[in-house]
N, C-alpha and C positions, 0 to 999 in steps of 0.2 A: 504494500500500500504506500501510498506516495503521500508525501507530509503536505500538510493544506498550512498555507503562509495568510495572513491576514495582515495588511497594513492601513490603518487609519492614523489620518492626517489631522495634526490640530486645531484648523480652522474650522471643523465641525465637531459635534459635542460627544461623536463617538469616541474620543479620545476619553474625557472626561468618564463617560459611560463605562467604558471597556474596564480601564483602571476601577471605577465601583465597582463591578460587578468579579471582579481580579480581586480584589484587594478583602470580598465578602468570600470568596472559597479561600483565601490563602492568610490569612488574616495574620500569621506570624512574618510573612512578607509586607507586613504593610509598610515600615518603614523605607524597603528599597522601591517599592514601589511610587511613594512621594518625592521619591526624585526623579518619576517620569513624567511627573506633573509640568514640567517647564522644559519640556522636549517639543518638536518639531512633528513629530510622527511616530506612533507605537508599531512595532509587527509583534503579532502575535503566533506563534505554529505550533499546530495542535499534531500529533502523528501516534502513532499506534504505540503502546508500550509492548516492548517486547517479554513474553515471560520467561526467566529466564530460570534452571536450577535451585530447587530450593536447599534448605542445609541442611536438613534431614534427609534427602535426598542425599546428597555429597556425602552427609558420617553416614548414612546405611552402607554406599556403597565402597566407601573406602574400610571401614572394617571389615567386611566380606573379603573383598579383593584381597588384603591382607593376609587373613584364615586361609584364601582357600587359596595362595600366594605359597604360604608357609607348606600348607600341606603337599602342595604339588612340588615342593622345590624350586622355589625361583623367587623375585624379589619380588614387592608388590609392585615396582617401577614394570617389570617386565612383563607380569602377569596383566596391569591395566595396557598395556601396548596388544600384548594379546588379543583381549578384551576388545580394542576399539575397532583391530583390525576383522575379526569376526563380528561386529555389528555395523562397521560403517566400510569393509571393503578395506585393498590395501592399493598401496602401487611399489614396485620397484622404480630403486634407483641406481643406475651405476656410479661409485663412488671410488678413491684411489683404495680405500678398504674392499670394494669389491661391491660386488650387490647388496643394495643395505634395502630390507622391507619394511615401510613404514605404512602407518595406519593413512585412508584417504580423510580424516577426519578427526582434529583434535577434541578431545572434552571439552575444553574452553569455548569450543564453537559453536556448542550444541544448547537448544533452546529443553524448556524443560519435559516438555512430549519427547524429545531424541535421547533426553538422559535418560527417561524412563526405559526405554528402549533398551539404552546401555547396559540399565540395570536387567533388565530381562534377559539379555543376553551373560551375562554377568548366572544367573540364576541358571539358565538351560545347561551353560556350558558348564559348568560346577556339576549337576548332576547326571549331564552322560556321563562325569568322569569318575561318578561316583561318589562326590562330595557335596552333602547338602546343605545349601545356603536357602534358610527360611525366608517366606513371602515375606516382605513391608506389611507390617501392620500401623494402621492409621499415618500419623504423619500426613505431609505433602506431598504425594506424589503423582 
């Protein structure tokens, strides 16, 4: 979705307007707000908040990842590289070390529908291998 810009100009009372009606949802802004009071022109842009990972989200799955890190033998750094590359695809690259496979897809990248995901995949792959990583109970997810 593409961000909606809104500019009103001072010579009409939308200025005036825009800032009351700003300054009544934000009301701990109202001080910076009074310094728009003797501006020339406001924009205002309204755009989609992205949701992103919540934190109960993140400690579920980095303790998991951990457990079932430890149990497999390998670090949790290398178990989530696993992880991302079985839920989000990998690419090759060639490197002076040689072919190095990385994930097509950092965690950092991923909105909180794709971490869920992650974690799903986090959950399946832990129990083909045998090891089980309980559901998320309540929480954010």
């Amino acid at each position: 979705m593409k961000k909606l810009k809104y500019r009103f100009k001072r010579e009409t009372t939308d200025v005036l307007t825009t800032l009351a009606g700003l300054n009544s949802l934000f009301p701990d802004q109202s001080e910076e707000l009074k310094l728009l009071l003797d501006v020339d022109s406001i924009t205002v842009t309204a755009e989609k908040t992205v949701k992103e990972r919540t934190r109960p989200q993140e400690n579920y799955y980095r303790k998991w990842i951990r457990e079932f890190a430890e149990w497999a033998g390998l670090t949790p750094d290398e178990m989530h590289e696993e992880i991302l590359c079985i839920a989000f695809g990998s690419e090759e690259s060639e490197t002076k070390f040689g072919t190095k496979v990385r994930p097509a897809k950092r965690s950092s990248q991923v909105k909180r529908d794709e971490y869920s995901f992650l974690i799903d995949h986090l959950i399946i792959t832990a129990a083909k291998m045998g090891f089980a990583v309980p559901p998320p109970i309540g929480g954010d997810f």
